[in-house]
Every structure is written in structure tokens, then in C-alpha cells.
C-alpha positions in Angstrom: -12.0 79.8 -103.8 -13.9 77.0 -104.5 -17.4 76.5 -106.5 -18.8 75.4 -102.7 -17.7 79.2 -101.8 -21.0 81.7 -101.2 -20.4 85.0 -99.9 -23.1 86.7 -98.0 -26.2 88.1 -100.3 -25.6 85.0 -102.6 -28.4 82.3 -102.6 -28.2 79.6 -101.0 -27.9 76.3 -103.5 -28.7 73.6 -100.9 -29.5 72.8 -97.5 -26.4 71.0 -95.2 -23.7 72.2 -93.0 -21.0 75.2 -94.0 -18.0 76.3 -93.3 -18.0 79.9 -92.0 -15.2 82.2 -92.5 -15.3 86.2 -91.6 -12.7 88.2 -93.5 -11.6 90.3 -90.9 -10.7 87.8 -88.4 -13.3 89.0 -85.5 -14.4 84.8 -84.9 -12.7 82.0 -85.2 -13.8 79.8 -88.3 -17.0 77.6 -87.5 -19.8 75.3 -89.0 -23.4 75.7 -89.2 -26.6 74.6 -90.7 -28.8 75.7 -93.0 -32.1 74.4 -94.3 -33.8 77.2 -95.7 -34.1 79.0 -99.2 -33.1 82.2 -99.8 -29.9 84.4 -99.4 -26.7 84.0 -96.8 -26.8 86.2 -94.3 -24.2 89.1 -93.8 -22.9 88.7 -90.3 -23.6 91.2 -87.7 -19.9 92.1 -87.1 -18.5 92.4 -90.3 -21.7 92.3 -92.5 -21.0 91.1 -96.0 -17.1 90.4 -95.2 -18.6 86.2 -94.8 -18.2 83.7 -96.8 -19.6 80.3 -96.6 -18.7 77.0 -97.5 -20.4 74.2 -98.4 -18.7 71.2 -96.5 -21.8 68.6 -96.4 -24.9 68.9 -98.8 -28.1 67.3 -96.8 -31.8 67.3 -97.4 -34.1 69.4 -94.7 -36.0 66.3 -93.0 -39.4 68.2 -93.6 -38.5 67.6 -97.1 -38.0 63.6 -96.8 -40.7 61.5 -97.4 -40.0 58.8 -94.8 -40.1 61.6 -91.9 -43.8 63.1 -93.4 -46.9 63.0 -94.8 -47.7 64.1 -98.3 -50.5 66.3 -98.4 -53.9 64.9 -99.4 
């Protein structure tokens, strides 16, 4: 597997879209976002049988500083 390869429980090294894969074949492959720190989730079917993907790094526009304001 690749070094983009996260499983779930591993943390998550950067926002952008990911490639989701379930191990035991209950859903199709599929993309989705993520934005936020923290871990992967396990998925509700097949809990920690997940992996993810990272197909796209991008930075979470609260985070930009032409979309907001610094603080003050």
C-alpha cells in the first residue's frame, strides 16, 4: 500500500479528499472529504476493516487567509 494509505484509528495527516476502501466488500469504493484533525473513523459496517487514501491534499478554507479574518 502506499504511504497515502491510513487505516481507520490512524491520524489524519492532512485535510483533502480520500479514497475509501472497505475490506470486506459491503460498499463500493468512494471519495470523501475531510477537514478536521484527529483519527479516521472505523466505518459502521465493517468498523476498522477501512482504509483511506489520500488522492488530493487541500487546505480547510477556515484555515486560508484570503477567505478570513485573523483574530485581533
Amino acid at each position: 500500500m502506499s504511504t497515502n494509505t491510513f487505516w481507520a484509528g490512524d491520524k489524519i495527516p492532512a485535510a483533502g479528499v480520500y479514497s475509501v476502501v472497505h475490506t470486506n466488500n459491503h460498499a463500493s469504493p468512494h471519495d470523501v472529504t475531510i477537514v478536521s484533525d484527529g483519527a479516521f473513523p472505523p466505518c459502521n459496517e465493517c468498523g476498522d476493516r477501512v482504509y483511506f487514501t489520500l488522492a488530493k491534499a487541500a487546505q480547510n478554507i477556515a484555515l486560508n487567509p484570503h477567505f478570513h479574518k485573523p483574530d485581533r
